[in-house]
DRENVEX-600833 format. One record per residue (C-alpha): x, y, z; residue number from 1; chain. Coordinates in steps of 0.2 Angstrom, whole numbers, plus 5000, padded with zeros to 4 digits. Layout:
! residues N
{atom {X Y Z} NUM A},
...
! end
This chain:
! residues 485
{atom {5043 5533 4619} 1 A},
{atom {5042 5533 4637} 2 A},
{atom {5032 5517 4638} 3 A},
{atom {5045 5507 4632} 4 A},
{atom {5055 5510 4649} 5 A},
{atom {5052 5501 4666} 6 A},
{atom {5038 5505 4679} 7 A},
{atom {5053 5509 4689} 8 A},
{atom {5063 5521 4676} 9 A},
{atom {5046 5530 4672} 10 A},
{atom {5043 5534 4689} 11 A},
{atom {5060 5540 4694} 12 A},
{atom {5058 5552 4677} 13 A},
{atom {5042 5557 4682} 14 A},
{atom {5049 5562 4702} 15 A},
{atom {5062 5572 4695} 16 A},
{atom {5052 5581 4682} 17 A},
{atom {5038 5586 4696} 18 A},
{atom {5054 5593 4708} 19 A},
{atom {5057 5602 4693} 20 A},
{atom {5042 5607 4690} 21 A},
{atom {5035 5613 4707} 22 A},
{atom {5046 5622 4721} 23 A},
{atom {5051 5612 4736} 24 A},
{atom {5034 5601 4738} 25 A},
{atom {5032 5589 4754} 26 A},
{atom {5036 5570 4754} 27 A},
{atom {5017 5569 4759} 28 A},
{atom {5013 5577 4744} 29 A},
{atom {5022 5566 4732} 30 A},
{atom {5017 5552 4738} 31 A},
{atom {5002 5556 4736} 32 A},
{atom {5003 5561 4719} 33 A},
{atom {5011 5547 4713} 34 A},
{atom {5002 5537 4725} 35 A},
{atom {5020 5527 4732} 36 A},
{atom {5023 5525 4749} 37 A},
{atom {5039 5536 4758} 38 A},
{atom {5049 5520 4758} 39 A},
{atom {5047 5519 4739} 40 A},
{atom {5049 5538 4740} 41 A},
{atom {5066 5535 4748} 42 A},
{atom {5071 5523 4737} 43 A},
{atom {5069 5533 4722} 44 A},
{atom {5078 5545 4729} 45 A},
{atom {5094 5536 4734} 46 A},
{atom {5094 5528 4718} 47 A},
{atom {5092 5546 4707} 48 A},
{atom {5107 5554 4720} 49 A},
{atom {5119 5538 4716} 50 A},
{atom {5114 5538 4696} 51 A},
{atom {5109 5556 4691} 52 A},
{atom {5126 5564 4698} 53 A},
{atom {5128 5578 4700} 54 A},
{atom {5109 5582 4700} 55 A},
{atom {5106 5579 4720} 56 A},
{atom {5087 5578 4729} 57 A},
{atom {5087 5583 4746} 58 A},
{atom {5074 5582 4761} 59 A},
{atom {5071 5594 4775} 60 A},
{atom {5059 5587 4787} 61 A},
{atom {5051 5606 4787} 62 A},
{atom {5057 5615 4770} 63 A},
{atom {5050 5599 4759} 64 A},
{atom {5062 5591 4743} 65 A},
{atom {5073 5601 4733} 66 A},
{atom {5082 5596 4719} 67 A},
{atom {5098 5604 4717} 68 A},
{atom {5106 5606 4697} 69 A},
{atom {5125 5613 4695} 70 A},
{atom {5123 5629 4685} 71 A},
{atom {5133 5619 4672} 72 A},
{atom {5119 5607 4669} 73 A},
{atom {5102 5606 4666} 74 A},
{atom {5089 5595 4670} 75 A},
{atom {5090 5588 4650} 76 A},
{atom {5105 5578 4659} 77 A},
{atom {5091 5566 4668} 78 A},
{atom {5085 5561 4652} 79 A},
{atom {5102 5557 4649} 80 A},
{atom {5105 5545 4662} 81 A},
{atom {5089 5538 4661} 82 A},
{atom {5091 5533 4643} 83 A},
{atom {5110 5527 4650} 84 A},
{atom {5104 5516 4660} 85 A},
{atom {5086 5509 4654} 86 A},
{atom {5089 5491 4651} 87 A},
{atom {5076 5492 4637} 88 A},
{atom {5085 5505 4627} 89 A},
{atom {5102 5497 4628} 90 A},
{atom {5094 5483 4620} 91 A},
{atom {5088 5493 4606} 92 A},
{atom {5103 5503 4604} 93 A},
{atom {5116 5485 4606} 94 A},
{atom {5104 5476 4592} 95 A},
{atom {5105 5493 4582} 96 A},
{atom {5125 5492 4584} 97 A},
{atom {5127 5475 4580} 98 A},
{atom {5114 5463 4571} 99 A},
{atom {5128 5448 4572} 100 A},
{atom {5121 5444 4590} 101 A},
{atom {5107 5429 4596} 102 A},
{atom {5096 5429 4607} 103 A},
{atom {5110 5422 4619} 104 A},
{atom {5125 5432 4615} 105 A},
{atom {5114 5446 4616} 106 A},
{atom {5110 5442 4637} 107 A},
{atom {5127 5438 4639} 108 A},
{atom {5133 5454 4635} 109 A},
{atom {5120 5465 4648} 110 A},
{atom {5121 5450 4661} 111 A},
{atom {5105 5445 4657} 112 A},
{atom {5094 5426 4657} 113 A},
{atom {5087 5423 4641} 114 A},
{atom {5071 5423 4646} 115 A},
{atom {5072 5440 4652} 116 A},
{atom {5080 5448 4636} 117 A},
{atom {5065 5439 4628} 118 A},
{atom {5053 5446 4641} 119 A},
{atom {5057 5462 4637} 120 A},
{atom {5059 5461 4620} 121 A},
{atom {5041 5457 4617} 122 A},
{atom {5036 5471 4631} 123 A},
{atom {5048 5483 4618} 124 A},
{atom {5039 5478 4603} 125 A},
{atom {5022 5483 4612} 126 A},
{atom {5026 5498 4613} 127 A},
{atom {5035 5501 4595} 128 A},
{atom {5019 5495 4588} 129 A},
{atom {5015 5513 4585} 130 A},
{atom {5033 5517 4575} 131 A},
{atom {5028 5505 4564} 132 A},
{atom {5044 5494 4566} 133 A},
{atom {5051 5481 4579} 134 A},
{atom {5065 5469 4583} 135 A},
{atom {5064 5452 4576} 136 A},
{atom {5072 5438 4586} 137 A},
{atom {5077 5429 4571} 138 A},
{atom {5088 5435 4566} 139 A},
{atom {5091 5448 4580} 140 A},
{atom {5089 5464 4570} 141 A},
{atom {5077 5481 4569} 142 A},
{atom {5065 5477 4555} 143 A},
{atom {5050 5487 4549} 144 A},
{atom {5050 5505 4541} 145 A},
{atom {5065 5511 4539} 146 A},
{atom {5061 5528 4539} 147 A},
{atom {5055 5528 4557} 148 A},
{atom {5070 5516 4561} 149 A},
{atom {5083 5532 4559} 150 A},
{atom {5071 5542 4566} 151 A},
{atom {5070 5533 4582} 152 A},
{atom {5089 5529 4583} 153 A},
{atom {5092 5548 4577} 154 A},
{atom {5083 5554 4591} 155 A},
{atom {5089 5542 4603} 156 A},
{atom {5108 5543 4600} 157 A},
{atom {5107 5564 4601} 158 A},
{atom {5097 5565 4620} 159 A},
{atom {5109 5551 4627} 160 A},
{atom {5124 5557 4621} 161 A},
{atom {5121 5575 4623} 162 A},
{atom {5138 5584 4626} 163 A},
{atom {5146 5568 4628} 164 A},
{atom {5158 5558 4615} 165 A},
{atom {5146 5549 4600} 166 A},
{atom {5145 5532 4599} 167 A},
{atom {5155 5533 4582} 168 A},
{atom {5176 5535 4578} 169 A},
{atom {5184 5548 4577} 170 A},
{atom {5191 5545 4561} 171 A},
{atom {5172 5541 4556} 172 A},
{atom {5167 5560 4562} 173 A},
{atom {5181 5568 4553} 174 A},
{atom {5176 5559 4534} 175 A},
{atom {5159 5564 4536} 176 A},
{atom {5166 5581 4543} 177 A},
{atom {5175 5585 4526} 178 A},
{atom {5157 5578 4517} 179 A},
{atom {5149 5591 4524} 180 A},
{atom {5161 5605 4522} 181 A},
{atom {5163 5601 4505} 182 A},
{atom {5144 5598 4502} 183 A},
{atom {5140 5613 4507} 184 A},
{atom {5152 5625 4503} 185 A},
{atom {5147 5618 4484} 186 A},
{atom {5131 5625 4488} 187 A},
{atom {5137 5640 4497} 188 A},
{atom {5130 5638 4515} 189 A},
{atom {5141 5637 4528} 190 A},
{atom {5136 5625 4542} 191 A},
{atom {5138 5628 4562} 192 A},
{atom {5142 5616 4577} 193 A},
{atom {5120 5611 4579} 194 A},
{atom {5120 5609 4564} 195 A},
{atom {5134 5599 4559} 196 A},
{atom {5130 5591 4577} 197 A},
{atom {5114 5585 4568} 198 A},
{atom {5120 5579 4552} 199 A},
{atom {5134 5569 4561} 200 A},
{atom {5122 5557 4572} 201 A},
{atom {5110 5557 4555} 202 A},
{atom {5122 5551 4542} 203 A},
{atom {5129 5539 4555} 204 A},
{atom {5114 5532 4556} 205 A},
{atom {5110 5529 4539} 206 A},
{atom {5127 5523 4537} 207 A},
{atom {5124 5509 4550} 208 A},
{atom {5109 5501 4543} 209 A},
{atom {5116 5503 4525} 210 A},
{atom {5132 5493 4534} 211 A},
{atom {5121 5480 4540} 212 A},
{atom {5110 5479 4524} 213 A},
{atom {5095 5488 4526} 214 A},
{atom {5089 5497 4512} 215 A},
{atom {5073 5508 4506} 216 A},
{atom {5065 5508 4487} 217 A},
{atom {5062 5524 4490} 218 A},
{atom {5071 5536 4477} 219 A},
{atom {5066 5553 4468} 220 A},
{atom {5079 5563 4456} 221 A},
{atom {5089 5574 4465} 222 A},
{atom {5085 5592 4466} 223 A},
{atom {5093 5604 4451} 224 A},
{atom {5098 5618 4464} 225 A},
{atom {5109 5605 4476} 226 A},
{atom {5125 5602 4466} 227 A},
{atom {5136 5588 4472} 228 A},
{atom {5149 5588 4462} 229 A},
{atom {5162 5589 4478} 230 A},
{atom {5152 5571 4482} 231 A},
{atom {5159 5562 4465} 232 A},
{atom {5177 5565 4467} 233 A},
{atom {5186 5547 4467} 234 A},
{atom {5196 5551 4482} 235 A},
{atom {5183 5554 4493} 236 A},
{atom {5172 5540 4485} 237 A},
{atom {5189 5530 4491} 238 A},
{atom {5192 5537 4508} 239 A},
{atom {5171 5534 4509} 240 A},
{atom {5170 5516 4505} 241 A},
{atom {5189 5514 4513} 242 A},
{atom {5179 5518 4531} 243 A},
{atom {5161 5513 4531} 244 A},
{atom {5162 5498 4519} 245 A},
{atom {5148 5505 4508} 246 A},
{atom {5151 5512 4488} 247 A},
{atom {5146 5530 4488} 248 A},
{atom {5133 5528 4475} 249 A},
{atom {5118 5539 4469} 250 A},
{atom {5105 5526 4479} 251 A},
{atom {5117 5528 4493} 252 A},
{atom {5122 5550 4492} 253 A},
{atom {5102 5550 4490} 254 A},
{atom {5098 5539 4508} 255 A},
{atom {5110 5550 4515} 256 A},
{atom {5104 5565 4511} 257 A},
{atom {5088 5564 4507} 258 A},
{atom {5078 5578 4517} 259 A},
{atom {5091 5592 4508} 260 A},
{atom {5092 5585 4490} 261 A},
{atom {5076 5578 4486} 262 A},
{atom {5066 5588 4474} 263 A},
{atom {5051 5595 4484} 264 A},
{atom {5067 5602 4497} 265 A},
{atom {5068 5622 4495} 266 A},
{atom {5086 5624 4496} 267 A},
{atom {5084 5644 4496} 268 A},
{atom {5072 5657 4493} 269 A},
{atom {5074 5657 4476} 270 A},
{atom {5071 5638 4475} 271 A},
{atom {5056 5639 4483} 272 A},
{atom {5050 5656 4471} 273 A},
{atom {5052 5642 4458} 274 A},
{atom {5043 5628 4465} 275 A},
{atom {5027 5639 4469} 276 A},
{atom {5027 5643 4452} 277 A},
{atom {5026 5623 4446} 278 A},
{atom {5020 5615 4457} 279 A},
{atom {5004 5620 4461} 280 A},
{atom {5003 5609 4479} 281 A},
{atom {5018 5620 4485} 282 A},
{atom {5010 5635 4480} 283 A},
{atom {4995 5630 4489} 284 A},
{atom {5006 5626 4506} 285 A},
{atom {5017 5642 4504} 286 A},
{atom {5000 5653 4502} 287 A},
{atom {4993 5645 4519} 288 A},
{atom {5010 5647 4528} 289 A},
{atom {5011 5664 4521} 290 A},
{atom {4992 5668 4525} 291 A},
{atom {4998 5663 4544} 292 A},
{atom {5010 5675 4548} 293 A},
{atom {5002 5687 4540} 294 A},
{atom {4988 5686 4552} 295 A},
{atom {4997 5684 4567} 296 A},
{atom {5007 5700 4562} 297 A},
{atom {4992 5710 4559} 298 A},
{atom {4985 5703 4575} 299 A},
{atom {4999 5707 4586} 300 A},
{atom {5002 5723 4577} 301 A},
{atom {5019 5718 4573} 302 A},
{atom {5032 5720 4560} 303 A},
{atom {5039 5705 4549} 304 A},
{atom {5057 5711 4543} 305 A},
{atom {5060 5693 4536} 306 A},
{atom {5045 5684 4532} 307 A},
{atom {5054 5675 4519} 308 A},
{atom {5067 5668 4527} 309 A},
{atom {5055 5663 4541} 310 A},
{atom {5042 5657 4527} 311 A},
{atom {5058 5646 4517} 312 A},
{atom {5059 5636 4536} 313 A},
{atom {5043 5633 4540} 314 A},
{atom {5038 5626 4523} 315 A},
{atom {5054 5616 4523} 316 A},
{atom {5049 5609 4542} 317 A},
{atom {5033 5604 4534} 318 A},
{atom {5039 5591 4523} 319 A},
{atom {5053 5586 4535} 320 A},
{atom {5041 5577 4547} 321 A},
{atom {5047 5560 4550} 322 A},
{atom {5039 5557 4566} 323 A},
{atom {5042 5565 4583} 324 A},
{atom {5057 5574 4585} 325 A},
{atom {5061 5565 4603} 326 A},
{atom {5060 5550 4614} 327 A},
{atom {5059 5555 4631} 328 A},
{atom {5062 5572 4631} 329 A},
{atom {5050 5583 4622} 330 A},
{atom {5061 5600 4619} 331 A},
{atom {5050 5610 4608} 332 A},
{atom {5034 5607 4618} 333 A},
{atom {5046 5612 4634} 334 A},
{atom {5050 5627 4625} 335 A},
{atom {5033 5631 4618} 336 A},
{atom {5027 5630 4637} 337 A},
{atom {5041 5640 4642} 338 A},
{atom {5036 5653 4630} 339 A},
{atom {5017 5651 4636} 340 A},
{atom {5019 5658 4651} 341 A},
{atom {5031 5673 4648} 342 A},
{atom {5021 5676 4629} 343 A},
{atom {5002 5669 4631} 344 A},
{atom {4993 5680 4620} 345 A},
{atom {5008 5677 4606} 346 A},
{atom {5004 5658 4609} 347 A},
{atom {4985 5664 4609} 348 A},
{atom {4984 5669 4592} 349 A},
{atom {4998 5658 4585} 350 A},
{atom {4987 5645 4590} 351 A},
{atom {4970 5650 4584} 352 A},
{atom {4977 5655 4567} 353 A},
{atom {4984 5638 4564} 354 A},
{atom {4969 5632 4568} 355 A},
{atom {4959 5643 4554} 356 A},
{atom {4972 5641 4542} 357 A},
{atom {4972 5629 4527} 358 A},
{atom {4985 5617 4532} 359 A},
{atom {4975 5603 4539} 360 A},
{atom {4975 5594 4554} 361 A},
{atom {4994 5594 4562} 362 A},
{atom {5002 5582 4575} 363 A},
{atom {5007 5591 4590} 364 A},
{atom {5024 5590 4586} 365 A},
{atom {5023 5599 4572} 366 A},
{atom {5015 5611 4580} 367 A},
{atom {5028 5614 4593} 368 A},
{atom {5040 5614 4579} 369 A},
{atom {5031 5625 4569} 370 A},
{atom {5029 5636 4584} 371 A},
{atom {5048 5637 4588} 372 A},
{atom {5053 5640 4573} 373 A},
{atom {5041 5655 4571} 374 A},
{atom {5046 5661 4588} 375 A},
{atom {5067 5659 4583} 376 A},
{atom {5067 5665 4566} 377 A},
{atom {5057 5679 4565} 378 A},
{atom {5066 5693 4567} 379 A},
{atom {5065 5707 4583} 380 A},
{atom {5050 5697 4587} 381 A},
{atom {5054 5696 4605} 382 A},
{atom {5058 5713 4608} 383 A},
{atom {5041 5719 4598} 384 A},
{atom {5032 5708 4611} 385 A},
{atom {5041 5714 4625} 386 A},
{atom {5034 5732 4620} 387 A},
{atom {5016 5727 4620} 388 A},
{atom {5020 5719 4637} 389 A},
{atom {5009 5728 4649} 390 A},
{atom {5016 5741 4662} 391 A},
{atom {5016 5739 4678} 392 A},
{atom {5015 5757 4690} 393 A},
{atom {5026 5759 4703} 394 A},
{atom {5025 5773 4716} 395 A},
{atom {5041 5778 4726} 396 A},
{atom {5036 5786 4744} 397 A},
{atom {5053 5786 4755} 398 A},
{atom {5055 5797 4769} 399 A},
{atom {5073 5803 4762} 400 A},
{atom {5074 5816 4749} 401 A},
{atom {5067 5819 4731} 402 A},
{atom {5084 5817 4724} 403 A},
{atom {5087 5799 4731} 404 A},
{atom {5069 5794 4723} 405 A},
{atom {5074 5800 4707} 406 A},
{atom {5089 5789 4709} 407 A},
{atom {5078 5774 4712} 408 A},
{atom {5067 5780 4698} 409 A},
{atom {5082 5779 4686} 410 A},
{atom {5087 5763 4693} 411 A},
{atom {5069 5755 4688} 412 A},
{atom {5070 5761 4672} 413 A},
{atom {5087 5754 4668} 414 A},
{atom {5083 5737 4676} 415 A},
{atom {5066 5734 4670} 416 A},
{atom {5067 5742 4653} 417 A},
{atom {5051 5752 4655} 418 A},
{atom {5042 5739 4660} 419 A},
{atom {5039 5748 4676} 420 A},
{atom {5032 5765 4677} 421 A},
{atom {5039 5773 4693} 422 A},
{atom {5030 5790 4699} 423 A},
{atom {5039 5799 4715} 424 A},
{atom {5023 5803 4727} 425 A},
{atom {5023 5819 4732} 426 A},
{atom {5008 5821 4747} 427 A},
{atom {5015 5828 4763} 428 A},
{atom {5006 5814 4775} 429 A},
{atom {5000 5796 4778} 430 A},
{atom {4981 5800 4777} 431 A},
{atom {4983 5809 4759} 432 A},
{atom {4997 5795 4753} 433 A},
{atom {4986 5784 4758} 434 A},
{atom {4971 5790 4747} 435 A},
{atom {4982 5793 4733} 436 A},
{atom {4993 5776 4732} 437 A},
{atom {4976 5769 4725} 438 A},
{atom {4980 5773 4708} 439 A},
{atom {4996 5764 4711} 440 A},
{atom {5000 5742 4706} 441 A},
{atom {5012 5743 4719} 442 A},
{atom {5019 5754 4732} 443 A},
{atom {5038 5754 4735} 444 A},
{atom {5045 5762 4752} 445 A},
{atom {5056 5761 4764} 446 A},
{atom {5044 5764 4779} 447 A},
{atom {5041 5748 4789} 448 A},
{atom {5021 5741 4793} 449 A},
{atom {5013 5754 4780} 450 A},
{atom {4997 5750 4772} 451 A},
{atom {4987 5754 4759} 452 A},
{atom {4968 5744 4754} 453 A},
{atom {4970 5731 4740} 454 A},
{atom {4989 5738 4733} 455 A},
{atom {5004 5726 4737} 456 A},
{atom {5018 5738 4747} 457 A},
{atom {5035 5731 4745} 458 A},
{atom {5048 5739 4762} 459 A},
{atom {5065 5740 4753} 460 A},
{atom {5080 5748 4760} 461 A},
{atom {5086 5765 4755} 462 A},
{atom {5097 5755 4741} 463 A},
{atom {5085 5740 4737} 464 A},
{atom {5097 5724 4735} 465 A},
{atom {5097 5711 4721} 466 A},
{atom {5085 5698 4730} 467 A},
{atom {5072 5714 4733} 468 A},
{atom {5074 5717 4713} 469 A},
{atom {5071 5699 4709} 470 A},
{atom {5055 5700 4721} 471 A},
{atom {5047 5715 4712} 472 A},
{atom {5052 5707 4696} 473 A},
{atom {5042 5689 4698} 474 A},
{atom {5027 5700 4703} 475 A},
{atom {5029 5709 4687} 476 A},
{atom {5028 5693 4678} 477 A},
{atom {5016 5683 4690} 478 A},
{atom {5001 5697 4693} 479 A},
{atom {5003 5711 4678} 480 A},
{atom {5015 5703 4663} 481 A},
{atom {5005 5686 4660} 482 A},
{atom {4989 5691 4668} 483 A},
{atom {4971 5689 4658} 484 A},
{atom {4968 5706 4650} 485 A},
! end
């Protein structure tokens, strides 16, 4: 939902993004990219310094902009702060919070003219027209489909507070806490800090428009396989209603937990075995799912340890689609273009067999999702593609001894995992080394201005340092790894 920021927001994102994205460019050649003028340029930049700390861009009249990240951040932290300090988004998120304010209230508390808040308002609901919801000025509230309304705040709460304290009480947290431990140890899962994470922010959520009474018709039975019996104890529906101010009902368990309890959710293996067997629609998407990593296995020549557990995700993300899964920051297409570049002929074939399969025309975030889930779940499958990488061939000509090559060949085989093939050459002068270095991707040596026709020669010293490993290792992945076969 980037188009809800301002031109300004949206280009400051955008400037940091292409540092991020492209290694030191010149101020001439952002400017020209983004078609600004270097006062604007400067601007930007004082403004991301002061806001984005501790991210920090510098400029070097000769070395170009760099933007520096701590090594205990990432740039996920820009998204962060842009979110933090978009005028638009606190908009949303204060009418999300609180549906007691006017039009006036409402300026008063972000020290802004009414006409402004209602400037903007109209320029927000442009571009929500697409979610299918909107803020309505009276009253001030979120209207529209609720579905996508949790989504969007879902989303929204969990990049701007990322590692930071939740916009929620802490006695809040530790009631849904104990739901969840209760709830699932019923059901005998066990639950992780993502995940609970996750279902914090979403129950919240849900919680806050049930608060401020927005509701849904929608309502299927429950699930036989989720038992929530630890839900229906009276103490907890006490201490429940004692802090959120909403009865724990069915209608309301059922809002809450909707994704995990409704009947077409697989809560296991066994569930889903059932479920292809009576419902013919689910058997139908299971055989498709099934079908796809199949062929991608067969393809890739690769082995599926745990196709089931893989197959139980990926049909469960299939009916857990409620929109995209981000607002400004697009993780799974990050990841899957990540993955691109180290993996393309995985990405290849994942692709293309999506494409042939029967499950009909996907969003592109499903895709991704579909795509990282593949890539996260299914067992030993990055070491099986790092065996098919290709290999690059190495050949060692020092002018110190045979037995200090074979250390260096040891020491390429330990740091590059067979990636590399080294070969100790043997010839007893420049003209025959020459000749037969030709068979060679690169040539390592420590013999200063030698040459050989059309093959790359890497001068080391007698014990090659990290940064000369690091060099040999991006050429690995630039020219032989991810190159065209």
């Amino acid at each position: 939902m980037r188009k809800i920021l301002s031109t300004h927001d949206l280009r400051v994102l955008h400037i940091v993004e292409y540092l991020h994205l492209h290694e030191q460019p010149s101020v001439s050649e952002i400017c020209r990219f983004f078609n600004i003028t270097s006062k604007t340029l400067r601007t930007d930049i004082n403004f991301i310094n002061e806001y984005c700390m501790p991210l920090h861009i510098t400029t070097h009249n000769f070395d170009g902009i760099f933007l520096d990240i701590p090594q205990n951040y990432t740039v996920e932290y820009l998204y962060e702060t842009i979110l933090s300090n978009s005028t638009e988004f606190k908009i949303i998120e204060t009418v999300f919070f609180d549906e007691t304010h006017t039009v006036d209230s409402l300026a008063e508390k972000l020290y802004l003219s009414t006409s402004t808040v209602r400037r903007l308002i109209k320029r927000i609901n442009k571009a929500l027209v697409s979610e299918d919801f909107s803020i309505s000025l009276t009253p001030l509230k979120i209207v529209g489909n609720e579905t996508n309304i949790c989504n969007f705040i879902i989303y929204y709460i969990s990049e701007k507070y990322t590692g930071r304290k939740k916009p929620f009480s802490r006695i809040q947290l530790n009631v849904l806490d104990k739901m969840f431990i209760s709830a699932t140890k019923s059901n005998g899962h066990t639950v992780n800090f993502p995940q609970i994470e996750k279902l914090r922010i979403w129950i919240m959520v849900i919680i806050i428009r049930l608060q401020n009474g927005n509701h849904t018709d929608v309502y299927t039975p429950f699930s036989e396989d989720v038992d929530l019996s630890a839900l229906e104890n009276p103490l907890f529906k006490n201490l429940f209603k004692l802090t959120f101010k909403v009865e724990l009902t069915d209608e309301v368990i059922f809002r809450l937990f909707y994704p995990f309890i409704n009947e077409n959710f697989a809560v296991n293996q066994e569930t889903l075995t059932s479920m292809v067997q009576k419902k013919a629609e689910v058997a139908e998407k299971v055989t498709a799912l099934r079908t796809l990593l199949d062929n991608i296995a067969l393809k890739m020549n690769i082995p599926q340890p745990n196709q089931n557990e893989v197959l139980l995700n990926l049909y469960n993300i299939s009916i857990f689609q409620y929109g995209k899964p981000y607002i400004l920051y697009n993780r799974y297409q990050y990841f899957v273009d990540s993955i691109e570049k180290d993996y393309p002929e995985f990405i290849a074939v994942f692709k293309e067999e999506l494409s042939k399969s029967n499950l009909g025309e996907l969003e592109t975030h499903t895709i991704n999702s579909f795509a990282y889930t593949i890539f996260t779940n299914w067992q030993n499958l990055m070491l099986e593609l790092e065996k098919l990488a290709p290999k690059m061939s190495v050949g060692l000509f020092f002018n110190t001894d045979v037995e200090h090559m074979r250390m260096l060949k040891d020491k390429i085989t330990y740091l590059f995992n067979n990636n590399l093939e080294s070969t100790i050459i043997m010839d007893l002068s420049l003209k025959s080394f020459t000749k037969h270095a030709q068979k060679y991707d690169i040539v390592l040596t420590n013999i200063t201005g030698l040459h050989v026709n059309n093959v790359p020669v890497f001068c080391v010293p007698v014990f090659p340092t990290t940064k000369d490993w690091v060099v040999i290792h991006n050429y690995y992945e630039k020219n032989i790894k991810t190159s065209p076969k």
